[in-house]
N, C-alpha and C positions, 0 to 999 in steps of 0.2 A: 807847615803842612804841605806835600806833596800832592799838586793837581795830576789826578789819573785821566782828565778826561782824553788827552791828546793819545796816550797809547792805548786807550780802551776804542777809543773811534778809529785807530789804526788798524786794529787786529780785525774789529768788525768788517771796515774798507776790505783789509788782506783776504779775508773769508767771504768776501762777495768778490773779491775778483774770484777765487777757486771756483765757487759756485759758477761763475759768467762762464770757467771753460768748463763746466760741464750743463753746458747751457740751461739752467737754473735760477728760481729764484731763490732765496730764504725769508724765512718768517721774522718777526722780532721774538717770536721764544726759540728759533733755533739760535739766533744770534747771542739772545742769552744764554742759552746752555752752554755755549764753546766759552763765554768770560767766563762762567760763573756767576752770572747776575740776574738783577731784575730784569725783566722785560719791557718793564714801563722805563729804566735805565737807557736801556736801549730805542725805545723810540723819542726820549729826550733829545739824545746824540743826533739820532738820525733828520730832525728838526733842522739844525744848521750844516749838515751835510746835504741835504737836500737843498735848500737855500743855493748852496755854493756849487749846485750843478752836480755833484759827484755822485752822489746816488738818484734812485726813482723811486718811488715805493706807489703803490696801487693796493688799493683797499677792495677785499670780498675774496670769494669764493677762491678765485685762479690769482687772489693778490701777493702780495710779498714786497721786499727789496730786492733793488738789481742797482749794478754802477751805472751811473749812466752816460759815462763814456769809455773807451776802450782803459786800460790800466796802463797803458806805456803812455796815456794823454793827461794822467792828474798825477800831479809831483807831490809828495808827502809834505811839502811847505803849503799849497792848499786844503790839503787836508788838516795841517798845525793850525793855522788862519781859521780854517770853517770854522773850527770848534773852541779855538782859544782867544777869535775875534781880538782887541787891541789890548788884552792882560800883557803885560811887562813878564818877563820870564824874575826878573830881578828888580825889588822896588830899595829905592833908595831908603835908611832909615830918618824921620822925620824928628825933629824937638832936640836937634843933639847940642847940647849947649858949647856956645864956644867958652871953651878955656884955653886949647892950645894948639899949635900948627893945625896935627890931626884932627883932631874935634872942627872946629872952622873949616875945614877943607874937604873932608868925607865926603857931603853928599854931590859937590861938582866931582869929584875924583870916581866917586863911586857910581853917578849918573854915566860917565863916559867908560869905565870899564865895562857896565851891563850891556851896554848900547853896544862894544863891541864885540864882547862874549855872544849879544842875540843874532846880531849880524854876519858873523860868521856862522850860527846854528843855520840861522834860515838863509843864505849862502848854501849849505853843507843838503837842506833839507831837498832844495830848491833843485838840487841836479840830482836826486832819486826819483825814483816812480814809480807806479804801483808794483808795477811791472818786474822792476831789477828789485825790490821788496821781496818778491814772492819767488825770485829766484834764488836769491841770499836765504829766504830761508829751508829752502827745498836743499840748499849746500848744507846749509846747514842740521838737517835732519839726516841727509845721506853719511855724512859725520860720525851722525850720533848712533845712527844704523850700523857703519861700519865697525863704532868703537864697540856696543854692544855685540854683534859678531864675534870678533874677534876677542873678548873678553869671553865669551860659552865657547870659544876655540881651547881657548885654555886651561 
């Protein structure tokens, strides 16, 4: 089963930096309407995002979420961390009976390729930010702008 929490707390983060340059807060139902989700979803999330510095949230009237530090200061590897805390991206499988090389050997084999498949992710994570995020995907909207264009060109 696929964990969404990490790109669902991703898109949320990406959409409060927009919000911060338009000096703004959002709500937990605006943030749900952009997933498509609950709102009570969304302030699950926002629980260990807050914990780990990276948002603020204020309750009442004039409350909302905001980041709460600039988005070129939280790298997408703290945001993996806030919400995915010490889950293994890959767990080793447990009861495998030895009968042969493979079978006996799996799970040290299999321990140390996870380890460095994650190691490199969060390596990989670890030199993005919120920042170059939301410029990748503004490239990538311009893209998709331009290919639509030029397809009614046609």
């Amino acid at each position: 089963m696929n964990d969404l929490r990490f790109p669902t707390a991703l898109q949320m983060v990406l959409s409060l930096a927009v919000a911060r340059e338009a000096k703004r807060r959002c709500t937990s139902m605006e943030l749900a309407t952009g997933l498509g989700a609950n709102p009570a979803l969304v302030r699950a999330l926002l629980v260990p995002l807050s914990r780990a510095n990276i948002v603020t949230t204020t309750i009442g009237k004039n409350g909302g979420v905001e980041l709460a530090r600039a988005p070129e200061e939280i790298s997408l590897r703290e945001v993996y961390f806030a919400i995915i805390d010490d889950k293994r991206l890959f767990e080793r499988r447990t009861n495998v009976p030895s009968v042969c090389v493979v079978s006996t050997n799996i799970g040290s084999f299999f321990e140390e390729l996870a380890t460095e498949v994650e190691d490199a992710m969060l390596t990989k994570l670890g030199q993005r930010t919120v920042a170059q995020s939301l410029m990748e995907i503004r490239r990538i909207d311009a893209a998709r702008i331009a290919n639509v264009t030029e397809i009614v060109a046609d």
